[in-house]
Kinemage of the C-alpha trace (Angstrom):
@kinemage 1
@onewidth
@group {chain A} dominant
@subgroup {mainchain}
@vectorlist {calphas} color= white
{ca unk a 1} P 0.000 0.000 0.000
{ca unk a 2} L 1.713 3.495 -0.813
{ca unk a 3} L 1.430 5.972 1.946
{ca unk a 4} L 0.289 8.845 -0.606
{ca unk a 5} L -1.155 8.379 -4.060
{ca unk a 6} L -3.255 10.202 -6.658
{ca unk a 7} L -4.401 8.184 -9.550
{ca unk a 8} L -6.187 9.855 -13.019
{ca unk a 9} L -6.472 13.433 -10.731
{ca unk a 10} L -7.667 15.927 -13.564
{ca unk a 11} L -10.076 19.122 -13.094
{ca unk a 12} L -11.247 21.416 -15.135
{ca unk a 13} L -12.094 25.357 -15.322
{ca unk a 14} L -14.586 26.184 -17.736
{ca unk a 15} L -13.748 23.718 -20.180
{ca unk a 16} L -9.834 24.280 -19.347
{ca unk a 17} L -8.379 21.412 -18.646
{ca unk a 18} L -5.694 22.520 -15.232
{ca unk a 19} L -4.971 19.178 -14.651
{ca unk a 20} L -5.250 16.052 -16.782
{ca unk a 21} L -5.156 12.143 -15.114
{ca unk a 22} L -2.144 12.674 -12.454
{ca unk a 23} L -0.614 9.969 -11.046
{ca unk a 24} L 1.616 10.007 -8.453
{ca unk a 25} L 2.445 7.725 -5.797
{ca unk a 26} L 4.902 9.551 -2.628
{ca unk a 27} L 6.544 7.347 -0.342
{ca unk a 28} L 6.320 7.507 3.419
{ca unk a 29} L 9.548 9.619 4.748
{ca unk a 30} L 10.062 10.745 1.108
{ca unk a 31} L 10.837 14.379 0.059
{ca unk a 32} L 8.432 15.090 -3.449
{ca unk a 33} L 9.915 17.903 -5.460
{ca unk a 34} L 6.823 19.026 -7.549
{ca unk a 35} L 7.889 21.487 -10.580
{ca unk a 36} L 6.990 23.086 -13.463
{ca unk a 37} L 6.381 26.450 -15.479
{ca unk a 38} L 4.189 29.068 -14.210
{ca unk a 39} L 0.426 27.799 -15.150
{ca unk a 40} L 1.712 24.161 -14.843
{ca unk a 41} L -0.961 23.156 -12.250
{ca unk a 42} L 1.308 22.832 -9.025
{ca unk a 43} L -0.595 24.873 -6.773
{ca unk a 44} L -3.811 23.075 -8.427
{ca unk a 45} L -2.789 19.941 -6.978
{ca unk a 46} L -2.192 20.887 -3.530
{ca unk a 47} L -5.458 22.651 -3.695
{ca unk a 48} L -7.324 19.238 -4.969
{ca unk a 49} L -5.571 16.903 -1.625
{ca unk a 50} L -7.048 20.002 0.736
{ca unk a 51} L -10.309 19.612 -1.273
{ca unk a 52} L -10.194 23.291 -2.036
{ca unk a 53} L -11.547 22.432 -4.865
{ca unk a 54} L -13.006 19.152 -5.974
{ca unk a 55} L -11.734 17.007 -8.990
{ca unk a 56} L -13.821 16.280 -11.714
{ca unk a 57} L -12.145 12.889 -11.900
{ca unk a 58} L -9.592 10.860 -10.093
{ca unk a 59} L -8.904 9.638 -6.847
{ca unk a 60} L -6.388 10.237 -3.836
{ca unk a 61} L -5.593 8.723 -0.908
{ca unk a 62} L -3.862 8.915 2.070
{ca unk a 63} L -2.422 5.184 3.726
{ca unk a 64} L -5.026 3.736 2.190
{ca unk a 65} L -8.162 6.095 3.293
{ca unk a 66} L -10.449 7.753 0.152
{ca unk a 67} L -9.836 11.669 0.908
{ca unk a 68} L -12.727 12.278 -1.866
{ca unk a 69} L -15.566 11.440 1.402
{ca unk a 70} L -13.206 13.824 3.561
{ca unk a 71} L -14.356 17.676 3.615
{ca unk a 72} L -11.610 20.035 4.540
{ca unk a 73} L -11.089 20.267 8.107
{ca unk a 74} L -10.621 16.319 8.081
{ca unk a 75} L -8.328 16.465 5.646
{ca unk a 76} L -6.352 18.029 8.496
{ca unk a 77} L -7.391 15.446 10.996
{ca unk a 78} L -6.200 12.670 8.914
{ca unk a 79} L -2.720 14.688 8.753
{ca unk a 80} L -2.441 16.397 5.632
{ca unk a 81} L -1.200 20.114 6.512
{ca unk a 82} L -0.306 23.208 4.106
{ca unk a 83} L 1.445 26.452 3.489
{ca unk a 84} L 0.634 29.146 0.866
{ca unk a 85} L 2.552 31.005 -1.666
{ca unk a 86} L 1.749 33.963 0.050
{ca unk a 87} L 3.237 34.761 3.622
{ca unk a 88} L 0.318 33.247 6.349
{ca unk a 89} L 0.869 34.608 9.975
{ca unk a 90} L -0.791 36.110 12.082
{ca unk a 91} L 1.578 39.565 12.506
{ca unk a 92} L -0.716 41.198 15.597
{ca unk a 93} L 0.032 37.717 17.594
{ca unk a 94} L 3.239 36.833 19.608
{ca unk a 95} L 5.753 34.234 17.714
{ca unk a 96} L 4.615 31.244 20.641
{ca unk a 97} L 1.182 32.152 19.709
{ca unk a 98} L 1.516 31.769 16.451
{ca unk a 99} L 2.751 28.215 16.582
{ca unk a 100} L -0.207 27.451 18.961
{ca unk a 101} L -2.502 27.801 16.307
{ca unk a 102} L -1.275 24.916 14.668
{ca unk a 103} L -1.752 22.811 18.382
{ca unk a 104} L -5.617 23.518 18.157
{ca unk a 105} L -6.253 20.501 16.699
{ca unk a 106} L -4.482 18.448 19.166
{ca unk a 107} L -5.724 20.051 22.057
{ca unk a 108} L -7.793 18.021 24.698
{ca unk a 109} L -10.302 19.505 26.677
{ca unk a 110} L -14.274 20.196 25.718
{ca unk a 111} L -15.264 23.822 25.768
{ca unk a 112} L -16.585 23.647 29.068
{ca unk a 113} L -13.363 22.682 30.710
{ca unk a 114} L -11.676 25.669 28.901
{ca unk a 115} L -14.367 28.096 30.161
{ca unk a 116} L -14.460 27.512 33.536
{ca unk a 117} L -10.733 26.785 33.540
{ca unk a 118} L -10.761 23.160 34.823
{ca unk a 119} L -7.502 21.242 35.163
{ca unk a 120} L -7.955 19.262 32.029
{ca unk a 121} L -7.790 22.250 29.993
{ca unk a 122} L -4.575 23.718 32.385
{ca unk a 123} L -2.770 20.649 31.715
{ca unk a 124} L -3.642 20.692 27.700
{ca unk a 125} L -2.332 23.762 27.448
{ca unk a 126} L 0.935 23.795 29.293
{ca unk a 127} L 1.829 20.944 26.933
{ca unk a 128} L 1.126 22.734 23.564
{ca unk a 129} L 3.105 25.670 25.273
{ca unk a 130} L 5.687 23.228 25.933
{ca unk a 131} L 5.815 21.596 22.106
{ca unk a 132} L 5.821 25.121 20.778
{ca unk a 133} L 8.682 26.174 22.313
{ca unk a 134} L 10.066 22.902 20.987
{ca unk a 135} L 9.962 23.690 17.994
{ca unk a 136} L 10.669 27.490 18.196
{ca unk a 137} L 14.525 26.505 19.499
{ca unk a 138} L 14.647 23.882 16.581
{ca unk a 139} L 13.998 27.314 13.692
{ca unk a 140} L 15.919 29.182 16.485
{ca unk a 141} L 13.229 31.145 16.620
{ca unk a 142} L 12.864 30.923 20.544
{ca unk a 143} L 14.332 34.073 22.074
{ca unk a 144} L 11.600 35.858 19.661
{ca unk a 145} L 8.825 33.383 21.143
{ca unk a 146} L 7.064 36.835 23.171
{ca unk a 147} L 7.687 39.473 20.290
{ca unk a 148} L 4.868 39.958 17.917
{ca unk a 149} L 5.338 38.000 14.347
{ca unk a 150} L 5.566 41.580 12.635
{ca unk a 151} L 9.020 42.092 14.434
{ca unk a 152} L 10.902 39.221 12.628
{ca unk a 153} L 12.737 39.566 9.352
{ca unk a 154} L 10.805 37.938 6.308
{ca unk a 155} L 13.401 34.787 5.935
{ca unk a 156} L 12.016 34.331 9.575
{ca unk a 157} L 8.716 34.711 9.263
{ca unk a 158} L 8.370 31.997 6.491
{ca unk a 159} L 10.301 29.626 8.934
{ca unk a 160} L 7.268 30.327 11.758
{ca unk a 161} L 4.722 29.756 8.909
{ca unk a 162} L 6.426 26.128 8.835
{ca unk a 163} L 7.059 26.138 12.531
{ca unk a 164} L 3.287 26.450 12.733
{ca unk a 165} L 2.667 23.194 9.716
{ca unk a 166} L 4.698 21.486 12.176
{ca unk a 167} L 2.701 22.129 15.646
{ca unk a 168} L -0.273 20.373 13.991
{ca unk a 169} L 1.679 17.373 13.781
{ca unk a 170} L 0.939 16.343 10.015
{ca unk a 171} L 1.744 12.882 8.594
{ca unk a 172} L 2.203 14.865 5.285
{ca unk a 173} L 3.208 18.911 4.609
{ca unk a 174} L 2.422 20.430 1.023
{ca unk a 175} L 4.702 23.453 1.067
{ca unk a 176} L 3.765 25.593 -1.816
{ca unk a 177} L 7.123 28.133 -2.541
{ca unk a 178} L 8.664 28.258 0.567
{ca unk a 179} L 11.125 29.903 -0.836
{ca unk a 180} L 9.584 32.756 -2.205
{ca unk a 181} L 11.371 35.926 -1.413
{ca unk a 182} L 14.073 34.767 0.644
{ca unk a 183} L 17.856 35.305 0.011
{ca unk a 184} L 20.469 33.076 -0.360
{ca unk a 185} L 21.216 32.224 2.934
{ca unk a 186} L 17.215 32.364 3.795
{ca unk a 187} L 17.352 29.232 1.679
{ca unk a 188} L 20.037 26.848 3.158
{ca unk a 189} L 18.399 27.815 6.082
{ca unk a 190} L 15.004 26.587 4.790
{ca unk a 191} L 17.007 23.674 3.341
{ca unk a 192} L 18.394 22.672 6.745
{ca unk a 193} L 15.075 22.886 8.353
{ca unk a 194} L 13.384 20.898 6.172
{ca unk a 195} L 15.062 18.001 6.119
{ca unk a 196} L 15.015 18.455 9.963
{ca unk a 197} L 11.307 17.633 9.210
{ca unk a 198} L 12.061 14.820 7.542
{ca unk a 199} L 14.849 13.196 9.744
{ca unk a 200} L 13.890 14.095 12.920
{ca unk a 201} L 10.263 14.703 13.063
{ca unk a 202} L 9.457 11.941 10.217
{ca unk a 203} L 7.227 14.113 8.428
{ca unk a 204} L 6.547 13.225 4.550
{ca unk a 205} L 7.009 16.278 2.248
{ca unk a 206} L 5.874 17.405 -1.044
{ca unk a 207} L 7.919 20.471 -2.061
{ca unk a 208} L 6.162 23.097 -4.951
{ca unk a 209} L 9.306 25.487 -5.510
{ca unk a 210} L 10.268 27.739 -8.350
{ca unk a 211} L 13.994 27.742 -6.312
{ca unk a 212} L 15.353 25.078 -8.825
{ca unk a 213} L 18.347 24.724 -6.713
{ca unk a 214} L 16.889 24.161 -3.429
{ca unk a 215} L 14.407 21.218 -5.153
{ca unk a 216} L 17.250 19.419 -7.223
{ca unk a 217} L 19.442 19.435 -3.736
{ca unk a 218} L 16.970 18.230 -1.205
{ca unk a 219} L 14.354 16.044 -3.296
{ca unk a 220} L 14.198 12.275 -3.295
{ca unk a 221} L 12.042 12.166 -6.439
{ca unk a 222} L 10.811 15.081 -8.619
{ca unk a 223} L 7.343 15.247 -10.287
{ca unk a 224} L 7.601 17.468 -13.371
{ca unk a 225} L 3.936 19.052 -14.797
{ca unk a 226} L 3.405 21.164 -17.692
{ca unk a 227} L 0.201 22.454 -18.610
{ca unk a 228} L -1.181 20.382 -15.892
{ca unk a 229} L 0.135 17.206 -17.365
{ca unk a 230} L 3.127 15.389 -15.960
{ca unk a 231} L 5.731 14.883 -18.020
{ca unk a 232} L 8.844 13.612 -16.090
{ca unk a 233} L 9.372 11.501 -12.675
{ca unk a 234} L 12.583 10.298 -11.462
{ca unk a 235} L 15.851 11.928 -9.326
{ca unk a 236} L 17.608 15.108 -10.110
{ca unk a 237} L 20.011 13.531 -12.605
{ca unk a 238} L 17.334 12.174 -14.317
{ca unk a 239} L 14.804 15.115 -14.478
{ca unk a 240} L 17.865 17.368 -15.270
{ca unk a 241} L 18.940 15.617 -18.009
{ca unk a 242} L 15.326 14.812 -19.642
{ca unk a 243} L 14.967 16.954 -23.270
{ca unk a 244} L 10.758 16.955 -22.360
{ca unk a 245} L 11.656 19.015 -19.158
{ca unk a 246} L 14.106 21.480 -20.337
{ca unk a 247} L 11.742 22.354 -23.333
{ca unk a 248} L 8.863 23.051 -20.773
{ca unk a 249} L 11.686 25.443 -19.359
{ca unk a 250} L 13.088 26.865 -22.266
{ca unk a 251} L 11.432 25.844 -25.435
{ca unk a 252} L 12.434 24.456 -28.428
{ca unk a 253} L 15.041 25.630 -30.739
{ca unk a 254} L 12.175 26.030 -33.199
C-alpha cells in the first residue's frame, strides 16, 4: 500500500483542462519535489488533496483512506497540513502564539473545561506551550517566542509559517514556494530545516518550488507538470537531463 497516491487526478475550469489524469504515488519519509512552469498546475494539486476544490475525476488517498468522502477540516485530521505562496501569519500575535494555532487541533479539553478553567484544559495547554517552544529553538526562533510575528525579518517569518505546519503534527506537509522571497542564505536555512522535518520529526514532504536549486538538492524524487500534465518523474540527474523538461523550461530551438 503506498502511503500517498493520486491516480487519473484531472479538473477542469470552464472547459480548461488545469490538470489532466495525475498519477503520483509519494513514499512515506520521502521528500516530493513538484515542478513546473508558471500555469503548470502545481498549486492546483495541492489545492485538490485540501479539497479546495473538488476534482472532476480521479482519486487520492492517504495510507489507504479515500480523501474524496473527507471535507476540509478532516483532511487536516487525517494529517495532511499546508502552506501558501503567500506569507500566512498572524503579525498582531506573539511568535509562541503563532505556533499554537497549529496545536488547536491536538488540544484536549471540551469547551466547558476551557471556560471555567478546569484542570484538564490547564494541563492541555501547558503541553502545547511546551511543544511550541520545541519547535521554536529547533527554527531558532525561541528568544523571539514573546515578540509579535511583525518584528521578525521575512526569511524568519516563512520559517514560523512552517514552525506552525509542524505544531499540527501532520503525517504529510504540502509546502507551496517556501522559498519565495528569501535570500540566499534564507534558503540553506530553509534547506536545513526541512530536512530536519524529515529526519527528525518523520514528516513526509511534497515540495512546490520555483527555487530550482533548493528542489534538485533536497528532493528524493521530482514530479515534473506542464500544462497540468506530468511529463517527467525520477531523481535530479534524471529530471535534469530529460529533453521533455528542459523544453517546458526553455522551449524548443524552433
Amino acid at each position: 500500500m503506498d502511503f500517498f497516491s493520486t491516480e487519473n487526478l484531472s479538473i477542469s475550469f470552464g472547459g480548461v483542462k488545469a490538470l489532466q489524469s495525475l498519477g503520483m504515488n509519494i513514499e512515506k519519509g520521502e521528500i516530493r519535489g513538484l515542478i513546473g512552469p508558471n500555469g503548470a498546475g502545481k498549486t492546483t494539486v495541492i489545492n485538490l488533496i485540501t479539497r479546495v476544490y473538488n476534482p472532476t475525476g480521479g482519486a487520492i488517498s492517504l495510507e489507504g483512506i479515500n480523501l474524496l468522502k473527507s471535507k476540509p477540516h478532516q483532511i487536516s485530521q487525517a494529517g495532511i497540513c499546508r502552506t501558501f505562496q503567500n506569507l500566512e501569519i498572524f503579525k498582531s500575535m506573539s511568535v509562541l502564539d503563532n505556533v499554537m494555532v497549529g496545536r488547536h487541533i491536538h488540544l484536549g479539553g471540551s469547551m466547558v473545561d476551557s471556560i471555567l478553567n478546569l484542570g484538564r484544559a490547564k494541563r492541555e495547554e501547558k503541553k502545547g506551550i511546551e511543544k511550541a517552544h520545541e519547535i521554536l529553538s529547533s527554527l531558532n526562533l525561541n528568544d523571539y517566542a514573546d515578540s509579535p510575528a511583525s518584528s521578525l525579518p521575512f526569511g524568519k517569518m516563512r520559517l514560523l509559517e512552517l514552525g506552525r505546519a509542524l505544531a499540527s503534527e501532520p503525517k504529510l506537509l504540502l509546502l507551496d514556494e517556501p522559498g519565495a522571497g528569501m535570500n540566499a542564505e534564507e534558503i540553506k536555512a530553509l534547506d536545513t530545516f526541512i530536512r530536519k522535518m524529515r529526519d527528525q520529526f518523520g514528516i513526509t514532504i511534497m515540495l512546490v518550488e520555483h527555487v530550482l536549486s533548493l528542489v534538485m538538492e533536497i528532493s528524493d524524487r521530482i514530479t515534473v507538470l506542464d500544462y497540468g500534465v506530468k511529463i517527467a518523474e525520477g531523481s535530479a540527474k534524471e529530471i535534469q537531463s530529460n529533453p521533455k523538461v528542459v523544453e517546458a523550461y526553455l522551449g524548443s530551438e524552433e
